[in-house]
C-alpha positions as CSV (number, residue, x, y, z in Angstrom):
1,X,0.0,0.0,0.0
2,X,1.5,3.7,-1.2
3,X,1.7,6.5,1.3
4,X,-0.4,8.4,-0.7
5,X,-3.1,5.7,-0.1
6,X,-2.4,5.5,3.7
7,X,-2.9,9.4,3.8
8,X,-5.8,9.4,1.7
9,X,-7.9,6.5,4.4
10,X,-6.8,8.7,7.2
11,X,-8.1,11.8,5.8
12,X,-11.1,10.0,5.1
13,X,-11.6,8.8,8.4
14,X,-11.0,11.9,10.2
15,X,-14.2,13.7,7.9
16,X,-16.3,11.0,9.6
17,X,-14.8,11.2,13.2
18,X,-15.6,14.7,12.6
19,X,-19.4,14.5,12.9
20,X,-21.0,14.1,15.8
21,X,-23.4,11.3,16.2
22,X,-26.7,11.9,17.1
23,X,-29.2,9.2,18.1
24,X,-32.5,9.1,16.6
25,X,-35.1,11.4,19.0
26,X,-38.6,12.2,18.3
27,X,-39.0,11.0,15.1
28,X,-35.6,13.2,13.8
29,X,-32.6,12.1,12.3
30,X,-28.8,12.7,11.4
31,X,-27.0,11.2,8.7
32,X,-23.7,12.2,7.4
33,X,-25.0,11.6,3.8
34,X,-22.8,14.7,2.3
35,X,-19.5,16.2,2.5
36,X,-20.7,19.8,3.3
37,X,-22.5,18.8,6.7
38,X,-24.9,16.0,8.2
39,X,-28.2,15.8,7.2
40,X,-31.4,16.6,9.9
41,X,-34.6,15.0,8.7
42,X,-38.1,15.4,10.6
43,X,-41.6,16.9,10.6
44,X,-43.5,19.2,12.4
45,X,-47.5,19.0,12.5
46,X,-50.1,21.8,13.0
47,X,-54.0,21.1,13.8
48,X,-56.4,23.5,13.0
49,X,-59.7,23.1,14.4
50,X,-62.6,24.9,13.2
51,X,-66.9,24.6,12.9
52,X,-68.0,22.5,10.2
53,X,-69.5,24.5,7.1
54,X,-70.7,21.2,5.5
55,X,-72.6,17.9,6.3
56,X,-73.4,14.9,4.2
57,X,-76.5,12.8,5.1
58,X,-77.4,9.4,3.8
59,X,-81.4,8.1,3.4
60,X,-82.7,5.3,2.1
61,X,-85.8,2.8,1.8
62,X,-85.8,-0.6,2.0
63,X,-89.1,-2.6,0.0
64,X,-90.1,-6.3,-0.2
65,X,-91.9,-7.9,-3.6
66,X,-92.7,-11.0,-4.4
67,X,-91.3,-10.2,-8.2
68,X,-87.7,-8.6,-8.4
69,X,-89.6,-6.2,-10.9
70,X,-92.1,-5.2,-8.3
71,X,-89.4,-4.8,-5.2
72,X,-87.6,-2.4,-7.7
73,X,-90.8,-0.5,-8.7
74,X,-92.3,-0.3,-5.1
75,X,-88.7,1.2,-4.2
76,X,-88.1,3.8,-6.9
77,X,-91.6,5.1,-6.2
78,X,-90.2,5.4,-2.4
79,X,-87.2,7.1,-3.5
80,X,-88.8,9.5,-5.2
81,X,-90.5,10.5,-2.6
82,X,-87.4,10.7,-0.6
83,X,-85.3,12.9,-3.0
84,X,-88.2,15.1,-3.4
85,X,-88.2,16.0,0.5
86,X,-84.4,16.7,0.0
87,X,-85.3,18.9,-2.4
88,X,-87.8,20.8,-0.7
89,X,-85.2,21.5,2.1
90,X,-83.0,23.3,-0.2
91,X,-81.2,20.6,-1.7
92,X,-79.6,20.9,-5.0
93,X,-79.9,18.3,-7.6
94,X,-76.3,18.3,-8.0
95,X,-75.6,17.3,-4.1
96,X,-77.8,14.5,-3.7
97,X,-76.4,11.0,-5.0
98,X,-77.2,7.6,-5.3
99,X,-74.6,5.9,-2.9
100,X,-75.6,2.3,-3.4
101,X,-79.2,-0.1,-4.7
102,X,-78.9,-3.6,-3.7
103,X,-81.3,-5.8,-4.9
104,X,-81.6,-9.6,-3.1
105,X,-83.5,-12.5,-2.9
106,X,-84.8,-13.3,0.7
107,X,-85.3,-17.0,2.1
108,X,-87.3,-18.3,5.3
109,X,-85.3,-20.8,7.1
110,X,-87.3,-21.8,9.8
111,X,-88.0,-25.2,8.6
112,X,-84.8,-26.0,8.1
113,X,-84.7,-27.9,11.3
114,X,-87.0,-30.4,10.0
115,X,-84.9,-31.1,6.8
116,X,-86.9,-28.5,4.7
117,X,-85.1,-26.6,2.0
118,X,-85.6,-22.9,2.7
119,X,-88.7,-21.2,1.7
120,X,-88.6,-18.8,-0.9
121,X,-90.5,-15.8,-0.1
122,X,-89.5,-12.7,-2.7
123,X,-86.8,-9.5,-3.5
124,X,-85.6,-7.3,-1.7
125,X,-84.5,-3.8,-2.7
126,X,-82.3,-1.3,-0.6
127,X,-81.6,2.0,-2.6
128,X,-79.9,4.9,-0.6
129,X,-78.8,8.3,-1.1
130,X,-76.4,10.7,-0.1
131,X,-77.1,14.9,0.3
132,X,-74.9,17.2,1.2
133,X,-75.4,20.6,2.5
134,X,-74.3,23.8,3.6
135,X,-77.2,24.6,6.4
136,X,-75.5,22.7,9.2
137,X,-78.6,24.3,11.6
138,X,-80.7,22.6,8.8
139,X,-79.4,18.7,9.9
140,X,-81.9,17.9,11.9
141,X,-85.1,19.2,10.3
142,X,-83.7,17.9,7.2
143,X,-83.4,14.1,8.5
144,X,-86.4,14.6,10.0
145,X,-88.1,15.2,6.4
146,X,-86.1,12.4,5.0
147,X,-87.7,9.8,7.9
148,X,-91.3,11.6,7.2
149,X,-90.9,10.6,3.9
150,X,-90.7,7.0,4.2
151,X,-87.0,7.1,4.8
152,X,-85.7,4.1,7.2
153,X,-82.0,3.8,6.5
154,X,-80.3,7.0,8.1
155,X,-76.8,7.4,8.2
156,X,-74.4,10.3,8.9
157,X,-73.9,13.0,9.4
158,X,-70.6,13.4,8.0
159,X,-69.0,16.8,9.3
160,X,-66.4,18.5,7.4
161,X,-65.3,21.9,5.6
162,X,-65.4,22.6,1.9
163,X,-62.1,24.1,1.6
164,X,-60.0,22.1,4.7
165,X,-56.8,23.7,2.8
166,X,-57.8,26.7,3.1
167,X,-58.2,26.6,6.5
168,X,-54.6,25.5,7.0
169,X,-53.0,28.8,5.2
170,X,-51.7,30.3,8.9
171,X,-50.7,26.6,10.2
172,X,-47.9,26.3,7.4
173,X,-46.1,29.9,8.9
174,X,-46.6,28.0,12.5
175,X,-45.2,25.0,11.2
176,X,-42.5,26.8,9.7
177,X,-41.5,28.5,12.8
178,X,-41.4,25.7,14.9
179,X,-39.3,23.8,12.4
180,X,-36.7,26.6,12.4
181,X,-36.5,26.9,16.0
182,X,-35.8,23.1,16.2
183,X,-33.4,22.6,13.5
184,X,-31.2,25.4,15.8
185,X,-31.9,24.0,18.6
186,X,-30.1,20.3,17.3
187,X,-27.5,22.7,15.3
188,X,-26.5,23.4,19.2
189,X,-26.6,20.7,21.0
190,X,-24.7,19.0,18.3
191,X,-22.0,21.7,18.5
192,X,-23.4,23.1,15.0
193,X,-23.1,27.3,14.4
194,X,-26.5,27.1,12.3
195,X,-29.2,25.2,10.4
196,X,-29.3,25.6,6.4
197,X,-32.8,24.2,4.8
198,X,-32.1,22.4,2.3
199,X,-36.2,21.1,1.2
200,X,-40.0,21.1,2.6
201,X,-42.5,18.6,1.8
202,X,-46.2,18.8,2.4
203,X,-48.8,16.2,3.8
204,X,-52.5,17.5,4.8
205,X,-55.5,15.7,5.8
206,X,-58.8,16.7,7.5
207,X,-59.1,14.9,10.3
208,X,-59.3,11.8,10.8
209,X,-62.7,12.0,12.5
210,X,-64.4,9.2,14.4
211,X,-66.8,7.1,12.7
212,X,-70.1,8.3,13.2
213,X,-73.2,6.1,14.2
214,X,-76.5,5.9,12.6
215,X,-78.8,8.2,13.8
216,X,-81.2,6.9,16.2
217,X,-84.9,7.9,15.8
218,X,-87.6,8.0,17.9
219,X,-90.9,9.0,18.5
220,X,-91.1,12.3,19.7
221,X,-93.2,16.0,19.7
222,X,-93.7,17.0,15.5
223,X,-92.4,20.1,16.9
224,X,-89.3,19.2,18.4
225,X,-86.7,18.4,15.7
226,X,-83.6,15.6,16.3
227,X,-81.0,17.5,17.9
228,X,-77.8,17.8,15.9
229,X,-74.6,19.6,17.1
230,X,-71.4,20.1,14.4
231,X,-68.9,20.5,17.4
232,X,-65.7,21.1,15.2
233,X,-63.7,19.1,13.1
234,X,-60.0,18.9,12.9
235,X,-57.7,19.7,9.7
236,X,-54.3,18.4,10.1
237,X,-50.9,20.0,8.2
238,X,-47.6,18.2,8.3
239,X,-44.6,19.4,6.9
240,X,-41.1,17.6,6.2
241,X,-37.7,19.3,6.8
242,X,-34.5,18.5,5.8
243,X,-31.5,20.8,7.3
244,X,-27.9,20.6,6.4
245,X,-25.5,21.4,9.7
246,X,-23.5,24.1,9.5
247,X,-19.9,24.9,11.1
């Protein structure tokens, strides 16, 4: 082996010896990936939180026919019925939509204990629909039409905004921020003068928000409509950093 090889390992190996090693913390690391300074990789996540300006309902009917034909007639003449009270409560065409029809063949197995094949006994049809509206104040009344109308599949409501990125416009400057301040603070600790960004990548997602159950109704006053409160709804930003270490 040459001595200009021998010199050329040991300057090698002193680069390396000269970066400190940091152990992974907090979802952060440090890599000595480049020649110009070690590489800090993590992300920083803002929630904004913030009244829902939109709900989505579902409705539905479910009909019974001894003919597949008349299960499908008896439930599109129910559905009709349906969208129409949508509409009434200020629904647009364009935000009501048919989410799923099933269509089945139902069987009586009660004499199956006896050795008796099951008993045929007709179609049944489950159609359902999805609306979505602005009025969040207007949720209750509005499944209350649906039910009124012969609907007895409710599901939802589904809370969420219209624009969720919007509402994450001042949560990217926070995010920023605390990225910066963190990147200095491990420049320090690791015995770093500063922090040089090097890129930013973005990640956003409203929510997640907890499954919702069916809506449970009941008898009750026609007066009094089922209570329905938005509460608020969570949009989430989360940005990636990567910062070179600076001498």
């Amino acid at each position: 082996m040459t001595k200009q090889m021998l010199t050329a390992m040991a300057s090698a190996i002193a680069l390396v010896a000269a970066v400190p090693a940091i152990a992974q913390q907090g979802g952060s690391t440090v890599t000595n990936a480049t020649t110009q300074g070690p590489i800090l990789s993590f992300s920083v996540s803002e929630e904004v939180r913030s009244r829902p300006d939109q709900a989505t309902v579902g409705a539905g009917v479910t009909t019974t026919a001894p003919t597949a034909v008349a299960a499908m007639r008896a439930n599109a003449a129910a559905m009709d019925k349906l969208i129409a009270a949508a509409k009434a409560r200020g629904i647009k065409a364009e935000d009501i939509q048919t989410s799923g029809i099933n269509l089945s063949p139902q069987y009586d197995y009660n004499n199956q204990g006896n050795g008796q094949p099951p008993r045929f006994i007709g179609y049944q049809v489950s159609n359902t629909v999805r609306a979505t509206t602005a009025k969040i104040d207007d949720i209750g009344p509005l499944l209350d039409a649906l039910v009124a109308a012969g609907g007895t599949n409710i599901e939802g409501p589904w809370l969420g905004m219209k624009d969720a990125d919007a509402q994450l416009v001042g949560a990217r400057g926070a995010a920023i921020k605390a990225a910066e301040a963190k990147a200095a603070d491990y420049a320090r600790l690791a015995g770093f003068r500063s922090a040089e960004l090097v890129s930013i990548g973005e990640g956003s997602f409203g929510g997640p928000q907890p499954p919702m159950p069916m809506v449970r109704l009941q008898a009750m006053d026609a007066a009094k409509s089922t209570p329905v409160e938005p509460g608020q709804v969570a949009n989430t930003l989360t940005l990636s950093f990567q910062y070179r270490l600076v001498r």
